[in-house]
py3Dmol code that shows the C-alpha trace and the ligand (Angstrom):
import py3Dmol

protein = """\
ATOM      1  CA  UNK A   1     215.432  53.806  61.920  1.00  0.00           C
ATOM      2  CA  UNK A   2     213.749  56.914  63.244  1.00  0.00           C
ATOM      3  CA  UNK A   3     209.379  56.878  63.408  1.00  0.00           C
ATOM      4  CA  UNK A   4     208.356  60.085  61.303  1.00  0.00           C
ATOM      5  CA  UNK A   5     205.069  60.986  61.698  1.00  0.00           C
ATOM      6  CA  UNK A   6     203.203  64.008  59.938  1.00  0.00           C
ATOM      7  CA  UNK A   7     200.514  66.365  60.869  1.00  0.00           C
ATOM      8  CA  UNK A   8     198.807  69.106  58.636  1.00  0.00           C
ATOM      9  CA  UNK A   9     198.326  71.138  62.264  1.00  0.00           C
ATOM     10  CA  UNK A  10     198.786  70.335  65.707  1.00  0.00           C
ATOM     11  CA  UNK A  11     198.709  72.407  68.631  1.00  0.00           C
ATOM     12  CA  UNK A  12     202.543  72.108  69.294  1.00  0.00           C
ATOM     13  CA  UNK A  13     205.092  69.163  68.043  1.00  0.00           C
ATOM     14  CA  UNK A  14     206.993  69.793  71.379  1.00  0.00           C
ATOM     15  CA  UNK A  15     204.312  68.974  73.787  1.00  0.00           C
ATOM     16  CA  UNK A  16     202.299  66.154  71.671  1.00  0.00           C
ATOM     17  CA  UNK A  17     205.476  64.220  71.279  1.00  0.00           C
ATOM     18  CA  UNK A  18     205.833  64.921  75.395  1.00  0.00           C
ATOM     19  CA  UNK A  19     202.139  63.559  75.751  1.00  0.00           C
ATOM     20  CA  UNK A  20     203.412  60.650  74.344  1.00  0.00           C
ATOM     21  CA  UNK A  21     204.972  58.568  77.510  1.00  0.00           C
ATOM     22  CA  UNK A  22     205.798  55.789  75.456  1.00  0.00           C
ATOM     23  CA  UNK A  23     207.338  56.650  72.123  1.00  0.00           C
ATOM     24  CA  UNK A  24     210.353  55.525  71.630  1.00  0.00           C
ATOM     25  CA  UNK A  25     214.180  57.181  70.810  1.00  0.00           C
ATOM     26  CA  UNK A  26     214.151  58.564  67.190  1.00  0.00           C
ATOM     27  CA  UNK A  27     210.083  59.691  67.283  1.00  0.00           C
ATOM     28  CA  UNK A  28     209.716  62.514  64.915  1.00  0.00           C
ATOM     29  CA  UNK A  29     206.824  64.523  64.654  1.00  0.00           C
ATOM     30  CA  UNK A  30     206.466  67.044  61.934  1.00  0.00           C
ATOM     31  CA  UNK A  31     204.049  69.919  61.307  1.00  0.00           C
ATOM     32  CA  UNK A  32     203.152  72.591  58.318  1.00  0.00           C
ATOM     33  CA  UNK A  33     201.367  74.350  60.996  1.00  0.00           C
ATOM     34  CA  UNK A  34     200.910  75.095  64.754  1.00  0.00           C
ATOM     35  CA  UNK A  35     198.619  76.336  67.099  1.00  0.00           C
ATOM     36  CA  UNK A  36     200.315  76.690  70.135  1.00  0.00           C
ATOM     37  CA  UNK A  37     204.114  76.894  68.818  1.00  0.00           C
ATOM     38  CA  UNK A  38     206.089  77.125  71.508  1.00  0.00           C
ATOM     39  CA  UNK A  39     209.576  79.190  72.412  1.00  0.00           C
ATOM     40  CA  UNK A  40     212.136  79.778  74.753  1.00  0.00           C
ATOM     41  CA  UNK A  41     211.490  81.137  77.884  1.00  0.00           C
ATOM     42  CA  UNK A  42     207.781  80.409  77.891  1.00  0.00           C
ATOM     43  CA  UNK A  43     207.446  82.949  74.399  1.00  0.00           C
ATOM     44  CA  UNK A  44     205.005  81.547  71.952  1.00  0.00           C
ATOM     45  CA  UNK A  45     206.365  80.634  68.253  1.00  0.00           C
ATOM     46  CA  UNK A  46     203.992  82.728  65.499  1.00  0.00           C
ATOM     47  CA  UNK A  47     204.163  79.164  63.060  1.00  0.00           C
ATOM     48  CA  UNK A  48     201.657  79.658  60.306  1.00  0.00           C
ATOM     49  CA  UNK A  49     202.959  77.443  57.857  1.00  0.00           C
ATOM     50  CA  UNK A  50     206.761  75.897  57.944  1.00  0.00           C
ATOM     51  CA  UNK A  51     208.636  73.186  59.224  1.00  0.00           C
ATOM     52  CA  UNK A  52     207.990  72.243  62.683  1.00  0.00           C
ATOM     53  CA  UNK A  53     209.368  69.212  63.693  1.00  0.00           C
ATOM     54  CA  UNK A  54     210.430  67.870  66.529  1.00  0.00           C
ATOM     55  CA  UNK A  55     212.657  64.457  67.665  1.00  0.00           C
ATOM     56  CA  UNK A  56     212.714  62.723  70.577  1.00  0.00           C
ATOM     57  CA  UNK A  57     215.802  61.097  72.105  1.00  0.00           C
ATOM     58  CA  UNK A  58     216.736  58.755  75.241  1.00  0.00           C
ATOM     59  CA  UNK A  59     219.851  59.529  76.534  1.00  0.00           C
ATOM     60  CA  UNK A  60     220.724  58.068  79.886  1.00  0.00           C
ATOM     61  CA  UNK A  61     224.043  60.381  80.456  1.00  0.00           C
ATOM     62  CA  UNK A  62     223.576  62.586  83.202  1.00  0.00           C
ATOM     63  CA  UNK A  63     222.134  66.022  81.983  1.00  0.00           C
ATOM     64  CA  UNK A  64     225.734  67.997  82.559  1.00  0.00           C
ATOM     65  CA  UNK A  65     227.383  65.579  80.006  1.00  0.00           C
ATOM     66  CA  UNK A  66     224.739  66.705  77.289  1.00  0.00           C
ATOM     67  CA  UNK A  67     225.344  70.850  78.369  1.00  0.00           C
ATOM     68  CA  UNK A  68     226.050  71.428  74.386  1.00  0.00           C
ATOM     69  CA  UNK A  69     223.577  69.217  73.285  1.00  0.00           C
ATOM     70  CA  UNK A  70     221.241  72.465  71.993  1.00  0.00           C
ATOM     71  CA  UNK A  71     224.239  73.855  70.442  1.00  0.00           C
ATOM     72  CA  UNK A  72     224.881  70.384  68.423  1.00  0.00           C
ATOM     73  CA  UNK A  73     221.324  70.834  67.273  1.00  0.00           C
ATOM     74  CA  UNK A  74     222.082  74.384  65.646  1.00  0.00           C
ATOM     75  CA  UNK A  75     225.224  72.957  63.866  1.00  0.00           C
ATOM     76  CA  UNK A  76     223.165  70.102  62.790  1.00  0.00           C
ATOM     77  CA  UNK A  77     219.990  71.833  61.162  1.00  0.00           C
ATOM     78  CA  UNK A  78     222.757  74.631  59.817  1.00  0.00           C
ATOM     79  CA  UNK A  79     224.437  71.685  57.894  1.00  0.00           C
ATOM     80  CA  UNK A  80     220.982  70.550  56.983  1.00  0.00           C
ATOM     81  CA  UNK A  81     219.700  73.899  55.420  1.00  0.00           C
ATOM     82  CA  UNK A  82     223.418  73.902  53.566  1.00  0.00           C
ATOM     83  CA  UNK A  83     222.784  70.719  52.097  1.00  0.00           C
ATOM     84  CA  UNK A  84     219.360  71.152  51.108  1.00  0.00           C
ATOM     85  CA  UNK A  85     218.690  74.330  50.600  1.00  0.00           C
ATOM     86  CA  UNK A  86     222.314  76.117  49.453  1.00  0.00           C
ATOM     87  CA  UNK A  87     221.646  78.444  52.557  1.00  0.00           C
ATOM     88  CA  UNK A  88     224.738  79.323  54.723  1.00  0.00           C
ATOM     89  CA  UNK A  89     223.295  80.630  58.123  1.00  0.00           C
ATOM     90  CA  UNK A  90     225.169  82.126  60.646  1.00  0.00           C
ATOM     91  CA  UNK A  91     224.163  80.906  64.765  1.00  0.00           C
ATOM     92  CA  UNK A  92     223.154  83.297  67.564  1.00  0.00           C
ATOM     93  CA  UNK A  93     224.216  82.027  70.391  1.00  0.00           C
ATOM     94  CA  UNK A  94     222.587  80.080  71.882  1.00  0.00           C
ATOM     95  CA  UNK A  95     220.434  78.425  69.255  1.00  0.00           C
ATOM     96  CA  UNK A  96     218.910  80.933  66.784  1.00  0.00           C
ATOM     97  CA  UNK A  97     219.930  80.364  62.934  1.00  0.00           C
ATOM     98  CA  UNK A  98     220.310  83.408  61.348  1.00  0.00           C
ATOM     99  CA  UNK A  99     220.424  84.375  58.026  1.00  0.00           C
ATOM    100  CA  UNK A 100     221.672  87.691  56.887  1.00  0.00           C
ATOM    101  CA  UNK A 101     221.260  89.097  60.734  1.00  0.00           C
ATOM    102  CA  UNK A 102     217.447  87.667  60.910  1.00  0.00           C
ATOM    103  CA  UNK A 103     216.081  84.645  62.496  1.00  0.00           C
ATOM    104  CA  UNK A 104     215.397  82.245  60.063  1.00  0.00           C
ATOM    105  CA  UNK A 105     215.188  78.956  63.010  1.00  0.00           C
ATOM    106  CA  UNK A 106     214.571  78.567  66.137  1.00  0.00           C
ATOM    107  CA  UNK A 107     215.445  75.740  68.623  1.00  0.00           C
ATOM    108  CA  UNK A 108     214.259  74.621  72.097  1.00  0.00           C
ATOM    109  CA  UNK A 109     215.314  71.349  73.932  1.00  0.00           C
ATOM    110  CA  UNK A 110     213.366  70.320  76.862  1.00  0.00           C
ATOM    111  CA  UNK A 111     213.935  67.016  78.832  1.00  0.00           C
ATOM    112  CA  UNK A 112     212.366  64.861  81.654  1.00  0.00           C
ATOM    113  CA  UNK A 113     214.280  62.209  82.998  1.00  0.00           C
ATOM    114  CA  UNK A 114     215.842  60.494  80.170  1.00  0.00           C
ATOM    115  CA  UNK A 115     213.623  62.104  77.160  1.00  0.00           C
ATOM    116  CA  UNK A 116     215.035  64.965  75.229  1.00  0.00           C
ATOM    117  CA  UNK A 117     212.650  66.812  72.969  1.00  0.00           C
ATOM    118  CA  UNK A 118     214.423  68.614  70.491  1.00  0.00           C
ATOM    119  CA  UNK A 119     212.090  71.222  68.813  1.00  0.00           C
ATOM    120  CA  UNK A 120     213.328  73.315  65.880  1.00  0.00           C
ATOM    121  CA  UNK A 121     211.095  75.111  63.692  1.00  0.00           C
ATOM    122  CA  UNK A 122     212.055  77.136  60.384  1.00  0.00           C
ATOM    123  CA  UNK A 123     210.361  79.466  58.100  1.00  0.00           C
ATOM    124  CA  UNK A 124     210.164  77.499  55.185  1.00  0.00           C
ATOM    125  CA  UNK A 125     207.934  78.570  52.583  1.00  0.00           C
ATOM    126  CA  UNK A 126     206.152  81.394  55.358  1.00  0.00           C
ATOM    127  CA  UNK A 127     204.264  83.644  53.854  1.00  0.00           C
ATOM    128  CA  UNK A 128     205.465  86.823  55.815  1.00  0.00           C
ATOM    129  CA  UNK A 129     202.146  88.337  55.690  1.00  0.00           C
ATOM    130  CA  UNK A 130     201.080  85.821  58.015  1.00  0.00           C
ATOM    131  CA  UNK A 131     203.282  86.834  60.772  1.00  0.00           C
ATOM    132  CA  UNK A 132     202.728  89.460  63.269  1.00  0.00           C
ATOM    133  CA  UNK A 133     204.422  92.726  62.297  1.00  0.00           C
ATOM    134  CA  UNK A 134     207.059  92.313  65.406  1.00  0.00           C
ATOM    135  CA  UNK A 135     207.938  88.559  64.572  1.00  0.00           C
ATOM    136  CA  UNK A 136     207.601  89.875  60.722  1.00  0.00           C
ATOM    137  CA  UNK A 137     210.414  92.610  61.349  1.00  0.00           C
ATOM    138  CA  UNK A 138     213.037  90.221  62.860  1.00  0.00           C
ATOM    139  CA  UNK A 139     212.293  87.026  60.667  1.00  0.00           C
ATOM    140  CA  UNK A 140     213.829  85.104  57.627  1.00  0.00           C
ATOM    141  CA  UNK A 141     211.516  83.372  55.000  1.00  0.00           C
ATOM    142  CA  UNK A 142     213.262  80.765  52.914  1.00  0.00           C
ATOM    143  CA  UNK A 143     211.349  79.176  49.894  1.00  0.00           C
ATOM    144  CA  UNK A 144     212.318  75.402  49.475  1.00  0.00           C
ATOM    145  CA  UNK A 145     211.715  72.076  48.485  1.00  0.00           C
ATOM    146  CA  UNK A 146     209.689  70.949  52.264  1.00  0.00           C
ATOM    147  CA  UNK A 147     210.088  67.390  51.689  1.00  0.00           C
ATOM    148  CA  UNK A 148     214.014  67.590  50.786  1.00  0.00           C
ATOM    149  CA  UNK A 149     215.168  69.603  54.103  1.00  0.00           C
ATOM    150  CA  UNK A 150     212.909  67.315  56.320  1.00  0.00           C
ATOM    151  CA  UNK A 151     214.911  64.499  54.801  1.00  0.00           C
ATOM    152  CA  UNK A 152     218.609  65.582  55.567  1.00  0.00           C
ATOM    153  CA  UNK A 153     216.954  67.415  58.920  1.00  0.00           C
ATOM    154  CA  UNK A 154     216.775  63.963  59.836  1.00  0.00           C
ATOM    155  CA  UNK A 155     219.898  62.727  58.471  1.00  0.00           C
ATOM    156  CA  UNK A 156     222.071  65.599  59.956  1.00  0.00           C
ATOM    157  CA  UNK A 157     220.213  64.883  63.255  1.00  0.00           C
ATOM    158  CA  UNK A 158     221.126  61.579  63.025  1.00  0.00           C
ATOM    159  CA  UNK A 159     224.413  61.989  62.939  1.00  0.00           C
ATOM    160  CA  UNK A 160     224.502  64.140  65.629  1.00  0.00           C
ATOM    161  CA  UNK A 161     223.149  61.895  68.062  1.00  0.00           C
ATOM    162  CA  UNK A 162     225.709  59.676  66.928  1.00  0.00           C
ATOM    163  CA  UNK A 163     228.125  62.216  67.132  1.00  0.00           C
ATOM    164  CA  UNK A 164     226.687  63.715  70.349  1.00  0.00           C
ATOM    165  CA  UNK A 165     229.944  62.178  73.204  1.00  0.00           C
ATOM    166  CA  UNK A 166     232.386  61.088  70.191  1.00  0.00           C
ATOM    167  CA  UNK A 167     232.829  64.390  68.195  1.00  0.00           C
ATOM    168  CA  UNK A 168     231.726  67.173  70.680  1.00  0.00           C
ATOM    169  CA  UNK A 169     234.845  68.685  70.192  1.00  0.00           C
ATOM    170  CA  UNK A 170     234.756  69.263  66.513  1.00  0.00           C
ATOM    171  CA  UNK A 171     231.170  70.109  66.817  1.00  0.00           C
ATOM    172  CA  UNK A 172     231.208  72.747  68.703  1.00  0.00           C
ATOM    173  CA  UNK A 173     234.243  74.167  66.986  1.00  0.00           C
ATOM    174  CA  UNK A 174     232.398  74.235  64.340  1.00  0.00           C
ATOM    175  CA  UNK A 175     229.723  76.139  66.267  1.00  0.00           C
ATOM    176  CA  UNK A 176     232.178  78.572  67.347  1.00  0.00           C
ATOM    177  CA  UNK A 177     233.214  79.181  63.536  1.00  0.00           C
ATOM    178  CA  UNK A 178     229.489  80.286  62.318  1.00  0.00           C
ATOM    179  CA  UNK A 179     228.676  82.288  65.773  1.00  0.00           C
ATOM    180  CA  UNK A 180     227.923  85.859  64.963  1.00  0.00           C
ATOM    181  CA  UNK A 181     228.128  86.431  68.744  1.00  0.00           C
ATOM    182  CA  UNK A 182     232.392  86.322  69.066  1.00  0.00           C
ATOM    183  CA  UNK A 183     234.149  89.588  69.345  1.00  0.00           C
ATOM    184  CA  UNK A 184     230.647  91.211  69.615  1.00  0.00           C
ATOM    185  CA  UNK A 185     229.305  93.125  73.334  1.00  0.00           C
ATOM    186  CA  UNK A 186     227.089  91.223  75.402  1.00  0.00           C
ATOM    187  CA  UNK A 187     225.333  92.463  78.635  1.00  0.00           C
ATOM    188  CA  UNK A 188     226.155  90.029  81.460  1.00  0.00           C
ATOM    189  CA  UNK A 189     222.723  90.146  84.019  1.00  0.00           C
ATOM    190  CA  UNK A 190     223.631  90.322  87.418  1.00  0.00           C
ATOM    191  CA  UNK A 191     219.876  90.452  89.371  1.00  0.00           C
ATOM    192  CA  UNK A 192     219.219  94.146  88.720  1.00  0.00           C
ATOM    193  CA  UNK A 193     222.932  94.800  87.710  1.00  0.00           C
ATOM    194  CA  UNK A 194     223.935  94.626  84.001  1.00  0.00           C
ATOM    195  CA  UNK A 195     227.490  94.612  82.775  1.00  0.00           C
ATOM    196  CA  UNK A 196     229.031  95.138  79.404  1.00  0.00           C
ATOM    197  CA  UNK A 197     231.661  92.342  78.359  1.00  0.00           C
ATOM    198  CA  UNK A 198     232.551  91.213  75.130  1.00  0.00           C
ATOM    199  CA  UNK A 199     232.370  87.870  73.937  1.00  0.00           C
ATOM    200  CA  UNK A 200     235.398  86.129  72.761  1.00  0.00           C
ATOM    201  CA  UNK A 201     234.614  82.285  72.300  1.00  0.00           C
ATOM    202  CA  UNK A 202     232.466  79.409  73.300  1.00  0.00           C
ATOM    203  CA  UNK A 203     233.413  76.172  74.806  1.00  0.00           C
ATOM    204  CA  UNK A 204     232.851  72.561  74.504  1.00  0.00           C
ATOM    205  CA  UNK A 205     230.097  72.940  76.955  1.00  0.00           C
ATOM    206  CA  UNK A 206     228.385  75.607  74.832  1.00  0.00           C
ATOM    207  CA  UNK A 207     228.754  78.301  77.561  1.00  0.00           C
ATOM    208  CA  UNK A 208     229.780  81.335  76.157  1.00  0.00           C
ATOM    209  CA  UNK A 209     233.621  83.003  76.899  1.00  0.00           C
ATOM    210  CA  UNK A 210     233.224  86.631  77.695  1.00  0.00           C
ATOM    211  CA  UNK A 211     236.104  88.761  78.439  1.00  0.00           C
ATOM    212  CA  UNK A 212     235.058  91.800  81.226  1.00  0.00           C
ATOM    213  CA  UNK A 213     236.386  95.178  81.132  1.00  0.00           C
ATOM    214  CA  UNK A 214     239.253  94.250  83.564  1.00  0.00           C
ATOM    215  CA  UNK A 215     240.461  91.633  80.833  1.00  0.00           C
ATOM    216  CA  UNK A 216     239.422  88.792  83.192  1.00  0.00           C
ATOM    217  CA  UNK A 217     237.668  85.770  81.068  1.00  0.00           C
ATOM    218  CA  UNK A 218     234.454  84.448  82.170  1.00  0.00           C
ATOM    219  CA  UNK A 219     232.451  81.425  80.919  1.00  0.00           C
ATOM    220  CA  UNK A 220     228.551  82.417  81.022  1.00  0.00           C
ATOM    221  CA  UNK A 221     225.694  79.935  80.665  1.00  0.00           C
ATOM    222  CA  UNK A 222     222.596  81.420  78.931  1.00  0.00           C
ATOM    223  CA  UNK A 223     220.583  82.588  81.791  1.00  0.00           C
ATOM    224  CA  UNK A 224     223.331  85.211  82.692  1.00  0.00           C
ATOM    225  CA  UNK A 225     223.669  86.719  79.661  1.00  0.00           C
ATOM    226  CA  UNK A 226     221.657  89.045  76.780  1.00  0.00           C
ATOM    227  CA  UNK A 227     222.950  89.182  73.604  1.00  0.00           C
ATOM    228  CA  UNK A 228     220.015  91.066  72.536  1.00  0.00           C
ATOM    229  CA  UNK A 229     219.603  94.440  71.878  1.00  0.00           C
ATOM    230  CA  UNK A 230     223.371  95.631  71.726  1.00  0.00           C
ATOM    231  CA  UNK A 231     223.160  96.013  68.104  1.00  0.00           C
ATOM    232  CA  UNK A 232     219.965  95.568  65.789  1.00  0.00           C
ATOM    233  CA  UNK A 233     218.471  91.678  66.672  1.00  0.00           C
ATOM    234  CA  UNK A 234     222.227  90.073  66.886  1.00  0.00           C
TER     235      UNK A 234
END
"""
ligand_1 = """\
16
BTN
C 212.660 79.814 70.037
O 213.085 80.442 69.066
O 212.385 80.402 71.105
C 212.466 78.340 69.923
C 211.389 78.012 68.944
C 211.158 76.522 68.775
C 209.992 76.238 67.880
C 209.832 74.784 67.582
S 208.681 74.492 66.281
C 208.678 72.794 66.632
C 208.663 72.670 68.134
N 207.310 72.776 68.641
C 207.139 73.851 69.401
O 206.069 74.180 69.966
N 208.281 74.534 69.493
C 209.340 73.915 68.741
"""
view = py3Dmol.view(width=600, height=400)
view.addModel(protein, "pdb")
view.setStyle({"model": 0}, {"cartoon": {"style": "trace"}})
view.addModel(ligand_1, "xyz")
view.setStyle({"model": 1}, {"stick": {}})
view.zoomTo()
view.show()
């Protein structure tokens, strides 16, 4: 059984759930508002009002057995806002949902030793007047039932770590299927040097499959890569 425990506001479900040394595999921590949301890449998350919830798990495989465990996540919560919510969202590689070419969910793992915090927060029931015109331009806003999609969040996440070694295969085919990314351009980041490449496919690992102009096939983990800019947010 997983420990779900709410908050009207905390500063960030990521980092009080890392404050917490002791909690235990299946800790959930759910917000309906943040004041220090967190992103990739040490970017803030704008999270007025929505679902912010994050789980923690304790894995004990090495770190380069769980390379797709981010990517899991997406397919996961994508299922989850399906089920709950009749929503079909599409995945930008690596872990944004999208829905119709805007960022309705964002994702970011972070792990210390054996504890994986898995953060995801979605704009459910945002008022987009409360986000900054930038975050505003590029964001989704669905309007839900909150107590429903935390539910199967939970459920689908569930499986997942269940599913995690057994069914990474099928997974992350099923990644593959809803990523907006494939047959797209990407710019592959070479220190100051930036080639174009297109990508064709993502593997087990969750490393994207890029083909270069000289038809050679490259797998590209996400520090190498922007899939930003090329065309609109996608
Ligand atoms: C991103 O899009 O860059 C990732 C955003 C992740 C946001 C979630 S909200 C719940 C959890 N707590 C945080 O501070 N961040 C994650």
């Amino acid at each position: 059984m997983w420990n779900i425990q709410r908050f009207e506001q905390i500063d960030s479900t990521n980092s009080a759930l890392k404050r917490q040394r002791d909690a235990s595999h299946g800790t959930v921590y759910v917000a309906k508002r943040q004041s220090s949301g967190r992103g990739r890449m040490g970017r803030s998350f704008v999270s007025p009002h929505g679902i912010y919830y994050s789980v923690l798990l304790r894995r004990s495989e090495p770190p380069t057995s769980l390379m797709h465990l981010t990517a899991m996540v997406a397919v996961a919560v994508r299922r989850a806002l399906s089920k709950a919510a009749d929503i079909q969202t599409d995945i930008k590689w690596v872990n944004d949902l999208l829905l119709g070419q805007k960022k309705l969910c964002g994702i970011l793992v972070e792990s210390e030793g054996d504890r994986y915090i898995i953060g995801i927060g979605i704009n459910c029931n945002t008022d987009p007047d409360d986000l900054p015109e930038d975050v505003r331009q590029m964001a989704a806003v669905i309007s839900c039932d909150e107590e429903l999609l935390i539910c199967e969040l939970t459920r689908q996440l569930q499986d997942m770590d269940r599913c995690l070694l057994s069914h990474q295969k099928e997974w992350m085919q099923e990644y593959a299927a809803a990523c907006v990314n494939i047959g797209k351009p990407v710019q592959i980041l070479h220190g100051e040097e930036r080639r174009q490449a297109v990508a064709v496919g993502v593997d087990e690992n969750a490393a994207l499959l890029v083909q270069e102009s000289d038809g050679s096939i490259r797998s590209i983990s996400s520090g190498e890569v922007s899939v930003r800019g090329l065309y609109g947010y996608i």
